[in-house]
N, C-alpha and C positions, 0 to 999 in steps of 0.2 A: 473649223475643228476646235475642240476644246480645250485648253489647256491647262495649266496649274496653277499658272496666274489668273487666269480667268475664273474659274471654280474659286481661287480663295476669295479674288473679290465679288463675286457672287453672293459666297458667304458672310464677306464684312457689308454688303449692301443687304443682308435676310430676305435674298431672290431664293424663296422655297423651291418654286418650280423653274427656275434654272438650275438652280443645284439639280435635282435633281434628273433634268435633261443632259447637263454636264456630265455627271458624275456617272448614266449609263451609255453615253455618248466615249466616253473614255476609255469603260468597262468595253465596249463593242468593239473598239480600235486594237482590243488586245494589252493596255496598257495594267504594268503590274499595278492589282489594288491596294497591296499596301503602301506604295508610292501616291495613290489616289486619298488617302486618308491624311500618311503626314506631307505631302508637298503640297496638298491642294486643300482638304479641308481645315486641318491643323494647323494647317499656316495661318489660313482666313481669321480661324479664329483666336491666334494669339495675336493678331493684329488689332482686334475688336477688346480682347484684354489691355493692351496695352495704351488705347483709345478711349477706355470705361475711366483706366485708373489715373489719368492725367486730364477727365470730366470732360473729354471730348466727344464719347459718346453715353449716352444714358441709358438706364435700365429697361425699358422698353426697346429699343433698337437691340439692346445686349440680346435679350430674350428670341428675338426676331431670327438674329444670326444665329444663335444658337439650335433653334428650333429648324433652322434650313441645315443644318451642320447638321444635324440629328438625323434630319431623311437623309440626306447622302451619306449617312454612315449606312445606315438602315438598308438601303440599297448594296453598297460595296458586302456587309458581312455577309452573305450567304456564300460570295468569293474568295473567303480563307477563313483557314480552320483557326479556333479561338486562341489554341495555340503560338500562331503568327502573331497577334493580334498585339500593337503594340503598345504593352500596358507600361507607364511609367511607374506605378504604383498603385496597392490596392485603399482606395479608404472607405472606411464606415461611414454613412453620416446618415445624423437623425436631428428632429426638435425632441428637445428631453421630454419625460414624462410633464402631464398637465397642461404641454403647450403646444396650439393647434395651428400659429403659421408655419407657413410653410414659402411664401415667397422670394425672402431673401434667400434662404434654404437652395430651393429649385434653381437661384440662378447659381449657386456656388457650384451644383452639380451639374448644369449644362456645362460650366466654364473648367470643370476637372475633367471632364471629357472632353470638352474639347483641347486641353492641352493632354491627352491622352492617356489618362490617369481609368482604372477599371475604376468605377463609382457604386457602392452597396446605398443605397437610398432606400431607408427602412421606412421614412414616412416622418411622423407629428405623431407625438403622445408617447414616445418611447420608455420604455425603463429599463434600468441599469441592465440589469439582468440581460434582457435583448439585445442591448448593446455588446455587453462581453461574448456574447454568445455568437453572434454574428462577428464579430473580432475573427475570435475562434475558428469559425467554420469558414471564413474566408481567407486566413492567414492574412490579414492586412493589418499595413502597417502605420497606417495612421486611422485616428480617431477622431470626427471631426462632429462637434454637439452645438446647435443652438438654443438658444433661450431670447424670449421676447418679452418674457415674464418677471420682474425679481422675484418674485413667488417660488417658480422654476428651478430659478439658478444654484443650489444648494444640490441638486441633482447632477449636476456639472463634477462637483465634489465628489460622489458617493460610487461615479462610475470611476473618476481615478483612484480609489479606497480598491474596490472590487477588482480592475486588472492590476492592484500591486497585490494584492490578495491572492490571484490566481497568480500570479509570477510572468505574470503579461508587460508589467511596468515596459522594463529596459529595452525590449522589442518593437513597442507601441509610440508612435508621438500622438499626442492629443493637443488639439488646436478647438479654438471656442471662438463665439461670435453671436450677435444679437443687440437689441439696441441698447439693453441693462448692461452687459457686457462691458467691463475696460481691463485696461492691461493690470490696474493694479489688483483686481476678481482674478484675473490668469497668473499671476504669480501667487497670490495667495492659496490658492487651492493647489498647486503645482501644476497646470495645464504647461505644454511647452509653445503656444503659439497662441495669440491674440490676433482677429482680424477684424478690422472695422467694417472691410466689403469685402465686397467678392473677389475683384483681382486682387486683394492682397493675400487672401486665403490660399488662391493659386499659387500666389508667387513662394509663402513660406511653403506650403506643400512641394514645389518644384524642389527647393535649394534642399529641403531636407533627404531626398531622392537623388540627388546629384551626385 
């Protein structure tokens, strides 16, 4: 039988099709699914964050759990209404305009989902404009922009201009990341969070929700 220890380390091992044997193994038993998401997968994979950001596990393994975390979600939602669904927070996240990676990107967004966070992942090549806009229509409350470019990074600047502009500022945290990226670019343009990686992105996005 399967249970929630089992499912999470399933998850911190990126056993795709165990998770997901577990996770409808679970669902059949009658077990509540949203117990299924945060005792079992959520778990897994704040355990896989906090194994990344102490270089115990690597970005490849991260991507794995995450990707298995992702079907057993995938499975569980059809089992409660979005409502239930338990969002710590909403964020935006894009690569700015002009800049086309995306893989440092992708694992921040596996890893805010998997610590439960609703995640708008607009994509690579953004501009400001879609950024606010998506803000906007999603009511989220954090802002989260990479750049892999210095070209780029001036675009980082012009989307904090635009939500103090629209009067978005005082509601919105915006956090930045990419390899041009340093803390002392995040203070200067007024960003409120600098991340070097992925779990630490998580972590400020968590504390600032708490």
């Amino acid at each position: 039988m399967a249970s929630f220890e089992s499912l999470a380390q399933s998850v911190i091992s990126g056993r795709e099709g165990q998770v997901k044997e577990q996770v409808q193994a679970l669902i059949d038993s009658g077990t509540n699914p949203l117990a299924i998401i945060t005792d079992g997968l959520i778990n897994g994979m704040n355990v896989v964050g906090a194994r990344f950001k102490v270089g115990d596990m690597f970005v490849p393994e991260v991507l794995r759990a995450a990707k298995a975390m992702s079907a057993g979600l995938a499975i569980v939602k059809p089992h409660i209404a979005d409502k239930d669904m338990p969002a710590t927070g909403t964020v935006v996240i894009g690569a700015v305009q002009g800049d086309l990676h995306d893989i440092g990107k992708n694992l921040v967004v596996m890893m805010l989902e998997g610590a439960g966070f609703k995640v708008i992942d607009l994509g690579i090549d953004i501009s400001t404009e879609k950024f606010i806009a998506a803000v906007k229509e999603h009511k989220a409350t954090i802002l989260a922009m990479a750049a892999l470019l210095t070209t780029t990074m001036p675009v980082m600047q012009h989307a904090i201009e635009l939500l103090t502009e629209e009067g978005l500022r005082d509601t919105v945290k915006v956090i930045i990341g990419g390899a041009p990226v340093t803390q002392d670019f995040a203070n200067q343009i007024g960003a409120d969070g600098y991340a070097s990686d992925a779990a630490i992105a998580v972590d400020i996005c968590k504390e600032w929700v708490a």
